[in-house]
N, C-alpha and C positions, 0 to 999 in steps of 0.2 A: 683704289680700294685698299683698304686693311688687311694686311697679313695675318691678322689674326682673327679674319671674321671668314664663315665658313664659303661666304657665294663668291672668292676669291678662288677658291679653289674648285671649283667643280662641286661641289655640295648642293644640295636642297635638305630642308626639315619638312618632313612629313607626319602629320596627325592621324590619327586612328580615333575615334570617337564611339563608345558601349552605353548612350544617354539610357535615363529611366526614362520609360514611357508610360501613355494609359489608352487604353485601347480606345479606339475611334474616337480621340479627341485632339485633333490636330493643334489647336489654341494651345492646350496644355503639353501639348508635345514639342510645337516651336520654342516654348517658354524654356522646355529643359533644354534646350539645344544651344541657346544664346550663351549661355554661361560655359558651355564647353567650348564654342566659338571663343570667346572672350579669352579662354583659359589657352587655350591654340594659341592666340594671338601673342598672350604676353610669354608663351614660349619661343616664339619667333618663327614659328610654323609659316609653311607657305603653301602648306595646300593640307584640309582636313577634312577627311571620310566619314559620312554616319551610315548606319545598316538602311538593307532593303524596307524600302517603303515605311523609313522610320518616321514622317510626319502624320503620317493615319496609325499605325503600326499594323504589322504585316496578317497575324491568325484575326482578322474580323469575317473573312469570308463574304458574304453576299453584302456585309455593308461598304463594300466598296463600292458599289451599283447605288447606291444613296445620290441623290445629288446633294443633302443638304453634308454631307462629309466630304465631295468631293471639289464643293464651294470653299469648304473652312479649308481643304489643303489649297486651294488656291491665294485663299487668305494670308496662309502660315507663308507663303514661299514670295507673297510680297512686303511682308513680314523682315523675312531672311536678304531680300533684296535689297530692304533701305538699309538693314544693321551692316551689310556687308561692305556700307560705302564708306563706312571707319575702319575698315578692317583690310587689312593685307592681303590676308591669305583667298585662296580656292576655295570656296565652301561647296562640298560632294553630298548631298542629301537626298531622300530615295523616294517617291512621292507617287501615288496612280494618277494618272493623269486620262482626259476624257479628249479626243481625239478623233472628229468625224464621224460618230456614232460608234467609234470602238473606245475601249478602256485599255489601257497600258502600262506597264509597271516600269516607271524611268528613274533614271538617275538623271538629279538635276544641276549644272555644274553653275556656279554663282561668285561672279570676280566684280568686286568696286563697283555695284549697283546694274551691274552686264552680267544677263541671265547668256554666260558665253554657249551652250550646247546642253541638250535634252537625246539622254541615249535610253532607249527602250530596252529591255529584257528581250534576247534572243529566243531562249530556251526554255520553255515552259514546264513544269514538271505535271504529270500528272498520271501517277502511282504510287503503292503506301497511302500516306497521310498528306498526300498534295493534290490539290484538285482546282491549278490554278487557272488550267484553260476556261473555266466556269465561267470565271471574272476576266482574263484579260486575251489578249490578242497579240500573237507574237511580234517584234519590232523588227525582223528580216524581211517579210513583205511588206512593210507599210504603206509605201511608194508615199509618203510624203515629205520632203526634204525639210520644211520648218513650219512655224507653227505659232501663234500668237497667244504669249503669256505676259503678263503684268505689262500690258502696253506696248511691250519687247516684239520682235519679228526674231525668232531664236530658229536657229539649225537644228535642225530632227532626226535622228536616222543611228542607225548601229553602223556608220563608215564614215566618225567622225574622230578626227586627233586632234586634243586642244594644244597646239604649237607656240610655246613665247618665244618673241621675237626677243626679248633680252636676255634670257638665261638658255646660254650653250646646250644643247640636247636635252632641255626640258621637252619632253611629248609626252602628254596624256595619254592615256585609252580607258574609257570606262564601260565596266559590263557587269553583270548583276547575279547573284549567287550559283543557280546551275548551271549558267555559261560556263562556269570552269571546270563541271564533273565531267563537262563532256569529254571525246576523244578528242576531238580539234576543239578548242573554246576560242573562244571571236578571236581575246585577245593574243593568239599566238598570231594569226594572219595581223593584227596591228602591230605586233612588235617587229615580225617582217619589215613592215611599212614604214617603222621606223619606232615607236612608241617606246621609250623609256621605263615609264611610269606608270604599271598596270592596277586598277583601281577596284576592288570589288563589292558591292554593296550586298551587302548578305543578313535573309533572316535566317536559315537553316537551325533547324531547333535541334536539341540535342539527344542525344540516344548512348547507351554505354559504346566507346571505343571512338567515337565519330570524331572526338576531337582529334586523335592520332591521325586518324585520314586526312581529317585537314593541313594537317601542318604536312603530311605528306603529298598530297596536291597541292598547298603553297609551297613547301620547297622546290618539287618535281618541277616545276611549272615556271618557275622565279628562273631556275638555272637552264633551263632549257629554253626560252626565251631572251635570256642573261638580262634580266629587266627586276626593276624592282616590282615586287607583289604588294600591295596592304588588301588588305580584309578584314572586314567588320561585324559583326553578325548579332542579331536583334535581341537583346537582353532580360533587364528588369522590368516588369511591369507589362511584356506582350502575354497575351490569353495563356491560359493553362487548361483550358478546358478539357482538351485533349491531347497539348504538346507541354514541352520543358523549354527549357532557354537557357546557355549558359556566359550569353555577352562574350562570344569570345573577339577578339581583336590579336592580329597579327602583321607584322611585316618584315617581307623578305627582301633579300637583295642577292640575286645569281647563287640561289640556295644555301643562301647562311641564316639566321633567324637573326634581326636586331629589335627587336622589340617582341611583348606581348604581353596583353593584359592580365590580369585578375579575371578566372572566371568565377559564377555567382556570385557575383559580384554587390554587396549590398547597397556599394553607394554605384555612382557614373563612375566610368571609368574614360581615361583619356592617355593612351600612347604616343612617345613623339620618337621619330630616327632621323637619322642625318643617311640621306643615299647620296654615292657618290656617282654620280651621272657621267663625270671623264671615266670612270673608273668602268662602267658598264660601256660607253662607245671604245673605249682603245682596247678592251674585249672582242666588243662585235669584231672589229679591225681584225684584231689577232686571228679572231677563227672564220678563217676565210670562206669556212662552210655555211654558214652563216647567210653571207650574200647569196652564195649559190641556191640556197635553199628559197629566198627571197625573189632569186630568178626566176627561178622554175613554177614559184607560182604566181609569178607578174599580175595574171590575170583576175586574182583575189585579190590584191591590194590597192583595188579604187577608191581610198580615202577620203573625203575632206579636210580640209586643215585649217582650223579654225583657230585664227593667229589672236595672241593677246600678249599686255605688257605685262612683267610682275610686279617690276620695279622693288625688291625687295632693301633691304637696309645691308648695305653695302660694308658700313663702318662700323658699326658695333661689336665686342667680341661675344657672340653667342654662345660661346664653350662650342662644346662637340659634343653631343648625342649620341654614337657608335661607340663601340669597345674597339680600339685599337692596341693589339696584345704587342709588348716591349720586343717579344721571342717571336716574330711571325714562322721561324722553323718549328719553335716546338711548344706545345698546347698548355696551356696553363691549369687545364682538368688533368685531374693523377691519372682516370682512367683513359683520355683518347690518350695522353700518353704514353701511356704504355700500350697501349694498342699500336701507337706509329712507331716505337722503339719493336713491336714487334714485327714489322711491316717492314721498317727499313735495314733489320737485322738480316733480314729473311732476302731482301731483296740484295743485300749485299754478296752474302753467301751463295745463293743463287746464279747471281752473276758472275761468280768466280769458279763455281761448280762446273758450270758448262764451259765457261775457258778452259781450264783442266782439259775436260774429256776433250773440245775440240783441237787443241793441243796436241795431246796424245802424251803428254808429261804428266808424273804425279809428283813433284815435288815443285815446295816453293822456299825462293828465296826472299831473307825480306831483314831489313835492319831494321833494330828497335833501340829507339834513341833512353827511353824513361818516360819519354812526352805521351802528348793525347793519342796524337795520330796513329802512328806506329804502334800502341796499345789497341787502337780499336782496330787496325787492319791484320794484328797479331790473331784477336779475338775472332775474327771474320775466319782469318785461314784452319783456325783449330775447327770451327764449326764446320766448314766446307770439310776437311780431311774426318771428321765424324760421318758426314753425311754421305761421303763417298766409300766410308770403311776402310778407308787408311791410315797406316798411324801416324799420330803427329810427329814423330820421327821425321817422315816427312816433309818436314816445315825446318827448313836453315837457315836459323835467325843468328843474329850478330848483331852485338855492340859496338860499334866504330868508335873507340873515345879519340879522339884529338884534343887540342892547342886548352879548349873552354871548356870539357865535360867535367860537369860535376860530377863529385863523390855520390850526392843523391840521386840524381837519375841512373847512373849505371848502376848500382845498386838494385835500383826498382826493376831496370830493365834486368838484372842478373835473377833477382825473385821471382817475376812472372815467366821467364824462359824456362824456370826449373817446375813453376807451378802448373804449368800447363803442358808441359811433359814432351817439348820441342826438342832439334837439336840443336843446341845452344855453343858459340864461341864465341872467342874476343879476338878482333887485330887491332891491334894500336895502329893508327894511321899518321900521329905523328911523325916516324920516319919521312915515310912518302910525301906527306904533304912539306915536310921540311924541305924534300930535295927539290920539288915542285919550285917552291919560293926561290932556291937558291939557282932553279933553271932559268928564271924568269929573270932572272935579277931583283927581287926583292926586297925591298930595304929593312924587311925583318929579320932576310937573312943574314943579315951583316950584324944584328944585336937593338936595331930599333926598335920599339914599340907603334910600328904600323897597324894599324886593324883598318884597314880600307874593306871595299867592297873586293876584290882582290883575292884578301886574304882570306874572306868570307870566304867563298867561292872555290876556292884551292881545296877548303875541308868538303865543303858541299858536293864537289864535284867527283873529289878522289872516292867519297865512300860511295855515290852511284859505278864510278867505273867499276869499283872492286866487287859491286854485286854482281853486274851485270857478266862479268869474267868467271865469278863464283856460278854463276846463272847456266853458263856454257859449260862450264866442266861437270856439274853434276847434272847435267839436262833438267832444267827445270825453267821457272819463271820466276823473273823479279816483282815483288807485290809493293804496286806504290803505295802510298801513306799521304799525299797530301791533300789537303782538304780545301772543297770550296771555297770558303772564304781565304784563303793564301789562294788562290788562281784568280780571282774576282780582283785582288789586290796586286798580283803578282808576287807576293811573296814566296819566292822558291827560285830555285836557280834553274837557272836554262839548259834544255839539251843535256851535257853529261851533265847533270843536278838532281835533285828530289821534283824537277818539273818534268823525268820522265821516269814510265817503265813499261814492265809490260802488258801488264794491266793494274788500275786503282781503283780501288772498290769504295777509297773514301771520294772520290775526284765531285761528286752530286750530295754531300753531307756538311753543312755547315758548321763550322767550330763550335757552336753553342749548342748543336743538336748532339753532336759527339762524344760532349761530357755526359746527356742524360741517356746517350745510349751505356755510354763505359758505367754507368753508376747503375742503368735498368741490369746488367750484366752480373754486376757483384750483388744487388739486389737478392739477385734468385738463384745466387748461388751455384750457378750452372755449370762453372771448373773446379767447383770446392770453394771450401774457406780459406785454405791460401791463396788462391788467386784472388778471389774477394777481399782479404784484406790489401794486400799490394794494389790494386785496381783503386781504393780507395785514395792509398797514398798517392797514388799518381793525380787522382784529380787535385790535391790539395797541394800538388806543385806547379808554381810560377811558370808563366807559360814563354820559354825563351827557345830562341836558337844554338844555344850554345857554342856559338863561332869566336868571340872574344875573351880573351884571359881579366879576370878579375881576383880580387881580392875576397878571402875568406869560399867555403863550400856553394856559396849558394850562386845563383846566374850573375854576371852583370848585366846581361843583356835583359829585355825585357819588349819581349813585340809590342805589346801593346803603347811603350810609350812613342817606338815609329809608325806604327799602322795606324791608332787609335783602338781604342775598347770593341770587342768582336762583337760584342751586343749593337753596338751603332752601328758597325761596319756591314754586321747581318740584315739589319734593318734597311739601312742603305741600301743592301745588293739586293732583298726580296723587293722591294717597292720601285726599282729599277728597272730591272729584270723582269717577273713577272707582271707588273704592270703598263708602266714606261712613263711614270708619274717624271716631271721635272723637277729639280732639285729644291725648289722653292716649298713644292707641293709635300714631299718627304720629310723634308725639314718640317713643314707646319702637322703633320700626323707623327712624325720623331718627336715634336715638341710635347704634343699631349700624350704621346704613350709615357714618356720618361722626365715630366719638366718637377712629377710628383715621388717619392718612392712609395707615401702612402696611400696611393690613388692606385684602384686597378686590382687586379690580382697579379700573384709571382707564380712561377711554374712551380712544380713540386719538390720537395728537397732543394729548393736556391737556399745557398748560406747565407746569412741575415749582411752579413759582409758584404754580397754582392748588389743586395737589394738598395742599390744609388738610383740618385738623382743628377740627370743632366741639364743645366741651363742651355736656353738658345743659342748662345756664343759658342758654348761647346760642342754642339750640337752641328753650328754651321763649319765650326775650324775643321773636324774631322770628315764630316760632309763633303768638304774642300777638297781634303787629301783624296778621299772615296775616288771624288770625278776626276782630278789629275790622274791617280795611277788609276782607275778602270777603264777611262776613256781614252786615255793619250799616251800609257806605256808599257802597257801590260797584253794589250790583245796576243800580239806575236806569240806569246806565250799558251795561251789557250787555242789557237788555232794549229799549234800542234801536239794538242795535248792526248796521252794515251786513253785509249777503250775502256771504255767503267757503267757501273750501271746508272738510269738515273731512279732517282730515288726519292724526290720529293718533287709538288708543284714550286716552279719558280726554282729548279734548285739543280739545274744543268747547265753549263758553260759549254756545252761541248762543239765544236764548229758541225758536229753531223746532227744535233740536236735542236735545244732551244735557243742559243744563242751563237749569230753569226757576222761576225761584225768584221770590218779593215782592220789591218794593222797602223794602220798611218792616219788614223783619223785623228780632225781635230778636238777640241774640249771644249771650244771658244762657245760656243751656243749654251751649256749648262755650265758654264761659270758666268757667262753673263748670267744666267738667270738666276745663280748662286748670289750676284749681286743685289739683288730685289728682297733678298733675306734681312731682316732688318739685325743692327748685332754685332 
């Protein structure tokens, strides 16, 4: 299979179909339907939805009981039979059907000239403007299990999953517009059972406000299931005599919206998404309630399973259909994000507020380098000591410069200590870490130019010790600074290092969420416009360690060219982590979020600077590094890593949290699969 074709990955393409129709003319109705089929097809669709009872169309009322309209749907659907034997895809189309002297409102399912399952409408409405028991009979007692159409012997019954045998957790389940207003709708007991892929065939006419409902029962309903929704609802050209129509079509996937149509739509309207089916099974997995919930009611999910091939086009690149955001930490709309920048503010501060009181300390210690981290955990503790009504006095910050600190950072760090009204001093730690080198034997201390890991570490280490001492003499706590992605990575020094304190408010916040937190911060003003300007300057400095001596004010070091780009590396750890996608799989959703810089949207305020483009190569070499250090050297480090809140999905390392892994594991399983990466 093709790395770059989507059913490599766990993917399926799904249609949504809003045809024009004309009332009780089925001829005329299959006609408009082929061309949207057609139009599916050459999207690469493999399964597509039309509305309830869109072969008759749905407001005819008593001429469903016609026999000469319930001949021509018979007509239309052998019709739809032979066209389907060119065609790839599922055809879902909504038909009444005549059924031992009763009438039935079904969804009819149609693969390569095999009429695969006929699912009846559960739930009948009949109050307001519905009065569908007139006409039809509900499909929970039917007691008929199949049913002779177009020559066909087809399965019948609402406790039917269309199951392919060649695509991974493809399972159907189809059910028909007021099955889902209910409290329980069919298809919660089929996703139990196992169903993927929940199918709605809907005429539901419209009324002010109904459309919000909708998409509020398809979100509700998609995540709580954790299944993908599509829905379709009867459009152009059904009766107006007494109802509206506004074609709406939608589809969810475990309550996100990837798709939705045009409503009133003057022409057809046709929707296509890419659901990701691993993406929804290694969910169910995850939430182990899930099963249990599937347990307990065993005795509701007697299924059939009604097996078919897809056999879809394996090698072709069909793009990708879904929006996959560059930032899965932070939202690419200004408003959710400042909503999560207020959310993850709050929950920072929050978490440090009750440390305090359970403590029984109110002061906090904390070094601030000039960098990100240490600004935003600076910011955290000024808001907690607000909220507690203490003053930032309070708060004993310190500049540690050694061996590599720029002029500019300590600078920045000497402005915001004074902007924000902390108590602010300096120790040069050069002394101590000099004597350090010279206890050790050192070869810098003899006048070499050593910069090993070593000598790293000597700085890293000496300024945890001297907080932590600072910590004890004033009775207080040390406030860690480093952030998720350095733990995910293992960038931070061990034990006495920046990998411990006594609690981190950053430890659940990712380096790329950090900056739009520090930037949502000077935004609004909230310590003044001195600290807003300083806040500013920090983000527009290079993002280093400062452990090595260089040449001229500015860093020589520079993380990102050992870790790689924290936009990748982000990427890499939420699709990891939250998911448990394989390296292969990330890299192919890394590819298309970042292989364009013009493709997609950018978060809010990104500097045009950062708005790059990564090739696949580049993509796989930092990928690479990803799985060495998160899988094979870094655990130890997270597994004793200190108390902090968490703060976003997918965005806890913590061994009492989401993530709990050996320290001794191997890498060999996703680097071999790193191999299958083409590049």
């Amino acid at each position: 299979m093709s790395f770059r074709n989507i059913h490599s990955h766990g993917l399926i393409r799904l249609a949504c179909a809003a045809p024009h129709l004309r009332v009780a003319d089925p001829a005329f109705n299959v006609s408009e339907t082929l061309p949207l089929l057609r139009q599916a097809e050459e999207g690469g669709a493999s399964i597509v939805l039309f509305p309830e009872l869109g072969l008759s169309a749905y407001a005819i009322d008593d001429l469903h009981m016609q026999s000469a309209l319930l001949d021509a749907v018979r007509d239309a659907i052998a019709v739809l039979v032979e066209e389907s034997r060119k065609l790839n895809a599922i055809v879902v189309v909504g038909a009444p059907l005549r059924v031992e002297a009763r009438l039935f409102n079904c969804a009819v399912a149609i693969h390569r000239g095999r009429i695969l399952a006929i699912v009846p409408k559960t739930y009948l409405p009949n109050y307001r403007e519905f009065y569908e028991r007139r006409q039809f009979a509900s499909g929970e007692r039917a007691g008929i299990t199949s049913i002779q159409l177009c020559g066909q012997e087809v399965p019948f019954g609402t406790d039917i999953l269309l199951t392919a045998s060649d695509i991974p957790d493809l399972i159907i389940h189809m059910e028909i517009c007021e099955d889902v207003w209910m409290p329980v709708p069919p298809s919660s007991f089929a996703a139990l059972a196992g169903a993927t892929v929940l199918l709605n065939l809907s005429a539901s006419n419209v009324t002010i406000g109904k459309s919000d409902w909708r998409h509020t029962l398809c979100k509700a309903h998609s995540g709580r299931c954790i299944a993908a929704y599509a829905y379709s609802a009867a459009g152009t050209g059904e009766s107006t005599t007494d109802l509206a129509w506004d074609g709406q079509a939608m589809i969810y996937e475990n309550g996100a919206l990837l798709a939705e149509a045009q409503r009133f739509a003057p022409e057809p309207q046709l929707i296509l998404a890419d659901i990701d089916l691993q993406r929804l099974a290694l969910d169910r997995i995850r939430m182990n309630t899930f099963g249990d919930n599937a347990d307990a009611l065993r005795d509701k999910l007697a299924f059939r399973r009604i097996s078919f091939a897809l056999e879809p086009d394996r090698e072709s690149d069909l793009g990708l259909m879904r929006e996959v955001e560059r930032f899965p930490f932070v939202p690419s709309d200004d408003a959710r994000l400042n909503e999560l920048c207020y959310e993850a503010y709050n929950i920072q501060s929050h978490g440090l507020r009750k440390r305090l009181e359970s403590a029984r300390v109110d002061k906090i210690v904390i070094g601030v380098s000039g960098g990100l981290d240490s600004t935003q955990a600076l910011l955290v503790a000024a808001d907690t000591m607000d909220a507690l009504g203490l003053p930032r006095e309070n708060i004993l910050a310190y500049t540690l410069p050694a061996f590599a600190t720029s002029a500019g950072t300590k600078t920045n760090a000497w402005r915001l200590m004074k902007a924000l009204g902390v108590t602010a001093a300096e120790i040069d730690m050069t002394p101590a870490c000099r004597q350090m080198l010279v206890d050790i034997g050192h070869p810098f201390a003899e006048g070499h130019p050593v910069y090993d890991t070593t000598f790293e570490n000597v700085q890293a280490g000496a300024r945890t010790s001297l907080l932590f001492r600072l910590a004890n003499k004033n009775n207080g706590i040390v406030l860690g600074t480093g952030d998720l992605s350095e733990l995910a990575l293992g960038w931070c020094t061990y034990g006495v290092g920046d990998q411990m304190s006594h609690y981190n408010v950053n430890g659940s916040v990712s380096k790329t969420l950090i900056q739009h937190l520090i930037r949502w911060v000077a935004q609004s003003d909230r310590f003044g416009q001195e600290a807003s300007a300083v806040l500013l300057d920090i983000l527009a400095t290079e993002i280093s360690p400062e452990l090595v001596p260089g040449e001229g004010d500015g860093p020589s070091q520079k993380t990102e060219d050992f870790v790689g780009p924290y936009a990748l590396q982000d990427f890499n750890l939420f699709y990891t982590t939250r998911y448990g996608f394989a390296p292969r799989k990330v890299a192919f959703l890394s590819h298309h979020a970042w292989a364009d810089a013009a493709r997609g949207t950018w978060p809010p305020h990104m500097e045009a600077a950062k708005q790059v483009a990564y090739d696949l190569p580049t993509i796989k070499r930092w990928l690479t590094v990803f799985v060495r250090r998160f899988f094979e050297t870094s655990q130890f480090k997270r597994s004793a890593m200190p108390n902090g809140p968490k703060v976003s999905s997918g965005g806890s390392l913590s061994p009492r949290g989401d993530w709990r892994a050996p320290s001794d594991a191997s890498a060999a399983a996703w680097l071999a699969d790193l191999d299958r990466i083409p590049g």
